[in-house]
Every structure is written in structure tokens, then in C-alpha cells.
C-alpha positions as CSV (number, residue, x, y, z in Angstrom):
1,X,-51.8,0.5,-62.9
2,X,-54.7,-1.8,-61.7
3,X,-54.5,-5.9,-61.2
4,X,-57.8,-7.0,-63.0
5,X,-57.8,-10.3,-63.1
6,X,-61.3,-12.2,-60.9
7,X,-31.9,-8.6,-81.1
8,X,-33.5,-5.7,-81.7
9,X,-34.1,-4.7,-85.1
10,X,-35.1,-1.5,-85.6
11,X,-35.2,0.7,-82.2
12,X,-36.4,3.8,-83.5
13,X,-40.5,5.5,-83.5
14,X,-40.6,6.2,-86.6
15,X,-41.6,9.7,-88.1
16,X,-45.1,9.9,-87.8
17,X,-45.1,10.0,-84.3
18,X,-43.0,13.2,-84.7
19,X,-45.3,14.7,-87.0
20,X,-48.2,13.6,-84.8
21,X,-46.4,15.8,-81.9
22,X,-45.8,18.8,-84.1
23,X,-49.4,18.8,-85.1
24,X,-50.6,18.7,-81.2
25,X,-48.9,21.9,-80.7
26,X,-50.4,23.0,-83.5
27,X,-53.8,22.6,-82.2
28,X,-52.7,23.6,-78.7
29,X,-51.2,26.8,-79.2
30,X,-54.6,27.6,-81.9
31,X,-56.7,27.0,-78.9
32,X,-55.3,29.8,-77.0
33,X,-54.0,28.0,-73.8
34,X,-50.6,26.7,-75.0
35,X,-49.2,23.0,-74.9
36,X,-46.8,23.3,-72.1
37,X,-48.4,24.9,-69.4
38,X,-49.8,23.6,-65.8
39,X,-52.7,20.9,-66.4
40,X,-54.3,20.5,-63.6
41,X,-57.2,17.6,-63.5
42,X,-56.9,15.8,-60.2
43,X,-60.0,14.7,-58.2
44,X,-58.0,14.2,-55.4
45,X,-54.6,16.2,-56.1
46,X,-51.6,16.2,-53.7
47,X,-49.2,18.9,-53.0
48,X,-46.2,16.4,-53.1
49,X,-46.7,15.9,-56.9
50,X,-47.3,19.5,-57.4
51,X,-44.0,19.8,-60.1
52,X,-45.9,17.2,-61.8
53,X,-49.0,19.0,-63.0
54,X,-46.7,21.7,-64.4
55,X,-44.1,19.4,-66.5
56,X,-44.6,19.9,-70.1
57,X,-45.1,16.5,-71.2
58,X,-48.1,14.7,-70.4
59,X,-49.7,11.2,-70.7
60,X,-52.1,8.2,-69.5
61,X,-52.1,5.1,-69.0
62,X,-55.1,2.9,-69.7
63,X,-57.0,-0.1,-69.1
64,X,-60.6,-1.9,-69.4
65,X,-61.5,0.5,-66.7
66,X,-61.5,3.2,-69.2
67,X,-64.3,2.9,-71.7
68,X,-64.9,4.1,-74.9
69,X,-61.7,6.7,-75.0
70,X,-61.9,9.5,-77.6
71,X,-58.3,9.3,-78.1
72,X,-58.6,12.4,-80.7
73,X,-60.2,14.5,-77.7
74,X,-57.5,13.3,-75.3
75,X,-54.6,14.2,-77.8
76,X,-55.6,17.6,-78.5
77,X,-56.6,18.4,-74.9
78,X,-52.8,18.5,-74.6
79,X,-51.8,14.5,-73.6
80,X,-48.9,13.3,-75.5
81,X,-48.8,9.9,-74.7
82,X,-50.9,6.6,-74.0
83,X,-49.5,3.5,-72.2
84,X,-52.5,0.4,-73.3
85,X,-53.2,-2.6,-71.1
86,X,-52.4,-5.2,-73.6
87,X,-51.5,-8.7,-71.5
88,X,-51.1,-10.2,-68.0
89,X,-49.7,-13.4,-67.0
90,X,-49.9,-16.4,-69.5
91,X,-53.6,-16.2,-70.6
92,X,-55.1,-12.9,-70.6
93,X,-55.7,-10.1,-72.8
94,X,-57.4,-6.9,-71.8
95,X,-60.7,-6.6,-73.7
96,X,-60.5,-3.6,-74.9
97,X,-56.5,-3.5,-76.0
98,X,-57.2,-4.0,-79.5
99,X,-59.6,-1.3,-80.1
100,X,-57.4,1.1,-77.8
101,X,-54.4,0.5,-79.9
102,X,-55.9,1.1,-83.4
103,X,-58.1,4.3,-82.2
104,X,-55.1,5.7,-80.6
105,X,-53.0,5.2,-83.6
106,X,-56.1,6.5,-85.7
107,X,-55.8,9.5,-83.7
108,X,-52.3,10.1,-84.5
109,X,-51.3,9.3,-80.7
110,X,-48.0,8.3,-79.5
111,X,-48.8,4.8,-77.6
112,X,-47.5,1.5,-76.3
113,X,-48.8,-1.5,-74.5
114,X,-47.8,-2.6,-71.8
115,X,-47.6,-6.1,-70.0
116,X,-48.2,-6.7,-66.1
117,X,-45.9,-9.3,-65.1
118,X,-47.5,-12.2,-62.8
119,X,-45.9,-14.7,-60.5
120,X,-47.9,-18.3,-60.8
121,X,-46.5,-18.8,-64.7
122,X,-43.0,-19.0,-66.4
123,X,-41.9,-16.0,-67.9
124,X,-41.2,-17.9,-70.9
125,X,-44.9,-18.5,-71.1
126,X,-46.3,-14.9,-70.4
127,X,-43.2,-14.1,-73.6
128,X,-45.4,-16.1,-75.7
129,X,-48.9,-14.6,-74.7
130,X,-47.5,-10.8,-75.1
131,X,-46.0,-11.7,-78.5
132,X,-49.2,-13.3,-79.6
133,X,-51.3,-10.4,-78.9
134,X,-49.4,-7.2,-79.1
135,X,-48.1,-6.6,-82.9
136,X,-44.7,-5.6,-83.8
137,X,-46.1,-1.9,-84.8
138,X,-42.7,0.4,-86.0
139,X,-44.4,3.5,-84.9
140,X,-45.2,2.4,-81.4
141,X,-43.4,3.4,-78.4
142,X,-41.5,0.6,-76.4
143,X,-43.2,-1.9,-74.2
144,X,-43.7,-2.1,-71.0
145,X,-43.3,-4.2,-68.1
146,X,-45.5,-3.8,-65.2
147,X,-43.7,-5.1,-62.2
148,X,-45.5,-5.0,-58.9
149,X,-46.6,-8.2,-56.3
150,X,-50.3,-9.5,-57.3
151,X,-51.7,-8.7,-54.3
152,X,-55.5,-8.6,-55.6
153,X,-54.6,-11.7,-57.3
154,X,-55.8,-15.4,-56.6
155,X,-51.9,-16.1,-57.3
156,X,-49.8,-15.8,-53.8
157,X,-47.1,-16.7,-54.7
158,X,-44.0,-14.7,-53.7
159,X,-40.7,-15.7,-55.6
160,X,-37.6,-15.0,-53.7
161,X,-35.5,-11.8,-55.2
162,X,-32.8,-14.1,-57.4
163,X,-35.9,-16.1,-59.0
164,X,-37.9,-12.8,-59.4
165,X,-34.9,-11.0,-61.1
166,X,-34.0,-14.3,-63.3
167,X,-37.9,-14.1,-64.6
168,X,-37.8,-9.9,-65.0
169,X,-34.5,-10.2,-66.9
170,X,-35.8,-13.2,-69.2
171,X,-39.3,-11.4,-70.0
172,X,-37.4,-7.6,-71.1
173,X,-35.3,-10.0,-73.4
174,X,-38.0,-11.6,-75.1
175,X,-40.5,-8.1,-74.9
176,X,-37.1,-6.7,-77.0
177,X,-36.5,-9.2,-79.3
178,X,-40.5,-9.1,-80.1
179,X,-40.5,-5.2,-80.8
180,X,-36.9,-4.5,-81.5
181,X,-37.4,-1.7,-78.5
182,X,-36.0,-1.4,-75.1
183,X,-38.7,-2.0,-73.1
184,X,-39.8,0.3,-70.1
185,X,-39.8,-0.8,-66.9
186,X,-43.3,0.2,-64.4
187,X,-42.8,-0.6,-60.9
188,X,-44.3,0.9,-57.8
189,X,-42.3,1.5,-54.5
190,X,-42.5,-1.8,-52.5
191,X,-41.7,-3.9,-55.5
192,X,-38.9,-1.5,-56.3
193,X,-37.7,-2.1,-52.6
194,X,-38.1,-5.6,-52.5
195,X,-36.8,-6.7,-55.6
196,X,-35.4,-3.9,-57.8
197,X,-33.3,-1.4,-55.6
198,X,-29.6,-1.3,-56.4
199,X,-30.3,-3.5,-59.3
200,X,-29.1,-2.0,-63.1
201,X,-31.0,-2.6,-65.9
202,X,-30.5,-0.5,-69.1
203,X,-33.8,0.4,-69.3
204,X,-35.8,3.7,-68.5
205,X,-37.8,3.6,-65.5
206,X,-42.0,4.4,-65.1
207,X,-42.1,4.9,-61.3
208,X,-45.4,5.4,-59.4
209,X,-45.3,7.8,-56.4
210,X,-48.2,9.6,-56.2
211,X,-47.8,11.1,-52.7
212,X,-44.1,12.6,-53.0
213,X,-41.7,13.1,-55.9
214,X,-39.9,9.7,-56.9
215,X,-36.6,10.8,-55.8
216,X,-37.8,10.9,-52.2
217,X,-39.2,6.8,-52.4
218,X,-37.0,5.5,-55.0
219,X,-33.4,5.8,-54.0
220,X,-32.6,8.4,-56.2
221,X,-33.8,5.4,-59.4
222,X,-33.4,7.9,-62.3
223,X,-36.9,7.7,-64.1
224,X,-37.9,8.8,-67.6
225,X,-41.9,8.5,-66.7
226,X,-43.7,9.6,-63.8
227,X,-47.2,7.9,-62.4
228,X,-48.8,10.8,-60.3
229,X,-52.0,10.4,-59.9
230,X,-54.4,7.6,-60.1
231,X,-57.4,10.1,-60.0
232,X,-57.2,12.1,-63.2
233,X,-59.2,13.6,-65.0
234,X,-58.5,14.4,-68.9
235,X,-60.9,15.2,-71.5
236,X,-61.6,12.2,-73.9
237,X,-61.7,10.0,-70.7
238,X,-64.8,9.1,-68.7
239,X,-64.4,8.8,-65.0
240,X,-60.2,9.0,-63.3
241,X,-57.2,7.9,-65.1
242,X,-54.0,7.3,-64.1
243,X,-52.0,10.4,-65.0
244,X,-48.4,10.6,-66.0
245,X,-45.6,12.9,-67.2
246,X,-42.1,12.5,-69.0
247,X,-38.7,14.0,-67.4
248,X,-37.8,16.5,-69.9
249,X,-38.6,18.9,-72.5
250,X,-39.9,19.1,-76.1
251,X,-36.5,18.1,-77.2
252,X,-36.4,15.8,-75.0
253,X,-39.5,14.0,-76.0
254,X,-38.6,14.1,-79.5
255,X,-35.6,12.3,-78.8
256,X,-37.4,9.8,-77.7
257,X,-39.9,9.1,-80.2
258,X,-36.9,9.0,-82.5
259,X,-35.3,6.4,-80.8
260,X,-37.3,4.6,-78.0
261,X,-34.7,6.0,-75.3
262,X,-34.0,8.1,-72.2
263,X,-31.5,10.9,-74.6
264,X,-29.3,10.9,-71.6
265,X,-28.7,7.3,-72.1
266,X,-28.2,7.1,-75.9
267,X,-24.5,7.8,-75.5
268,X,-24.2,4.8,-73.4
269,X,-26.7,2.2,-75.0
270,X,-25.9,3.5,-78.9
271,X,-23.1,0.8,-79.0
272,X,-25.0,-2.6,-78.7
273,X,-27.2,-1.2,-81.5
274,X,-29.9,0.4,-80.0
275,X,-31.3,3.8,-79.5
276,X,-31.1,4.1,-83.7
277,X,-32.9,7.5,-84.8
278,X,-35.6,7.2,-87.6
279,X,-34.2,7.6,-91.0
């Protein structure tokens, strides 16, 4: 993810996100080159991330960067999942978040926005701003909080690790309470070091490591989603994207839109009242 600026109610996706899937493999398999295999697209690929290319599940995450996405193209070209630039800090809202979210809904793809956490305002503040812009949509996937240091930012400021945590911790409570969805939680590998490592949080894990598998730069962090590559190339999308996958299987995934969870953590979380399958 790029720096650009100059409880719960129901947890569970609901079923159209299901049938959306089932209809992508559809289309994949009619097409003659098959859902699950090896997709490539890398400008600049690394042989670190190599596993990467070949996991079955596939997504992108998105931004102003990316103009004018043909989220239709992008869904049938085999991606399964969009993560949106919605909000950053107290005050702003990605310009194209809105039109993102409804043409990737439009286009039957699995998506959810995500919020990039900044250090010059209260969390309580940046709670307000997400839950002002991003809507309470039952089909969506959780949110997510983007958690790196603004260094491109006019904002310097470095909180110490307690004060960091206490504003992390308050801002996933509000961003579930909003959506009635365990958030995700992005980070990259110095903010992970700094601030994160050894530290639990219920939540799945987005990590970025686009150089090595995230075992090898996280301290064995289980992750759900993977960031590897900021160079990708999809059809649908004009110029790079940041590329992603998901840990498991098809089961796996559809476990997942049913409930907004890591499946190897339902068993735990399923008794404070999360991780609820569609009905």
C-alpha cells in the first residue's frame, strides 16, 4: 500500500459473494486455462515470492493510483478479491473509493476497504472519518487497517510502542463495531518489528514481503493475506498493482466469505460471537 497524502452484529459475507466465486470458476474453467493455476504478471518478479504466483487464490489491492478499473475484466481474469483505499487519517477520503466500491460490487467482486492509520490525529477521530465514509455493506469483506510509519507524510510524529498499541487497539474496536466484522490487520515489516511483534490480536494478518516469504521477516506471524508484489500486472488494471494472495484453498476461501475469518481460527473466536456463517 502507498501513503498519498501532499459489538459486532452480523460477522458473516453474505451469500452472494459465494455465488459470485462459483460463477468466476465458471468463467475460468470455460476459458480454457483454469482458476487455480500459476498467474504470473510481475514487471519486476522475484524468485523469493515464487510460491506466491502459484497459490490459488488471488487478489489486489487498490488505490487512486489505479484509474478507471474494469473490475468485471479483473474478476474473470481470475482475481478473487479487491482491497479499496477508502480513508486515511482524520480528513481524507480516496477520490476514487466510492466509485471503486460500487463497480466492484457491480461486478460481482468480493471487496473491502481499507483504512491507513496515521500518527498526528486521535484514533478516536480517524473512527469517525472511516465510519462516515465507508458504509456498513453485509456483503463486503472485513476492513482493514493499514498500519505502517508515515514516512512520505508531512506528519513525523513517532508514538512510542504502548501509545501506538493503545491507538491500534481502539481504532480495530471502533472499525468492528462500524461493520460488525473482524477487521484485518496490513502491516509491513519494520512496523511489524517496531510495534507489532509478539503482540496478539485476534485478527488475521495482511503482511507485505515482497522479497522473501513472510515466515522468513515476520517471526513466524501467521498471515491469512499475502502482499507480493507492488509491480503487478492484471488485466482490468492499467499500469502495476499491488498483487496479493490468500493462505489456503477453495474451501478455505469460502470459509471465509462465509464468515469474515481465518477457518483455522473460527474454533477459537466462535465464542464471543463472531465468525457467524451466512444463513
Amino acid at each position: 500500500m502507498v501513503f498519498s497524502r501532499p459489538f459486532p452484529s452480523s460477522l458473516a459475507i453474505t451469500k452472494s459473494a459465494v455465488a459470485a466465486l462459483l460463477v468466476a470458476i465458471l468463467v475460468a474453467c470455460s476459458s480454457g486455462g483454469g482458476l487455480y493455476g500459476p498467474i504470473q504478471g510481475d514487471n519486476r518478479p522475484h524468485t523469493g515470492v515464487d510460491r506466491a504466483r502459484a497459490m490459488p487464490i488471488q487478489g489486489i489491492d487498490v488505490a487512486r493510483y489505479q484509474d478507471n478499473l474494469d473490475f468485471r475484466t479483473i474478476f474473470q481474469s481470475g482475481i478473487h478479491f479487491a482491497f479499496i483505499k477508502a480513508t486515511e487519517g482524520k480528513d481524507y477520503l480516496d477520490p476514487n473509493f466510492r466509485s471503486n466500491w460500487v463497480r466492484a460490487r457491480d461486478a460481482g467482486m468480493p471487496r473491502g476497504a481499507y483504512h491507513f492509520m496515521t500518527w498526528c490525529s486521535l484514533a478516536s477521530e480517524q473512527a469517525v472519518w472511516f465510519a462516515a465514509n465507508v458504509p456498513n455493506d453485509p456483503d463486503a469483506l472485513p476492513p482493514v487497517l493499514d498500519l505502517e510509519w508515515n514516512h512520505d507524510s508531512s506528519c513525523k510524529t513517532k508514538p512510542n510502542r504502548a501509545d501506538a498499541l493503545e491507538k491500534i487497539r481502539l481504532m480495530l474496536d471502533a472499525m468492528e463495531r462500524h461493520t460488525g466484522k473482524l477487521p484485518i490487520i496490513y502491516t509491513d515489516i519494520i512496523f511489524h518489528r517496531d510495534v507489532l511483534e509478539g503482540q496478539f490480536f485476534p485478527n488475521s494478518f495482511w503482511l507485505r514481503s515482497t522479497a522473501a516469504e513472510p515466515h522468513q521477516r515476520y517471526a513466524n506471524r501467521t498471515w491469512t493475506f499475502w502482499q507480493w508484489t507492488q509491480t503487478g500486472v492484471v488485466r482490468g488494471v492499467r499500469g502495476e498493482v499491488d498483487r496479493n494472495t490468500y493462505f489456503g484453498d477453495q474451501n478455505d476461501w469460502l470459509a471465509f466469505l462465509q464468515t469474515g475469518c481465518d477457518p483455522r481460527a473460527i474454533a477459537a473466536l466462535a465464542p464471543s460471537g463472531r465468525c457467524q456463517a451466512a444463513k
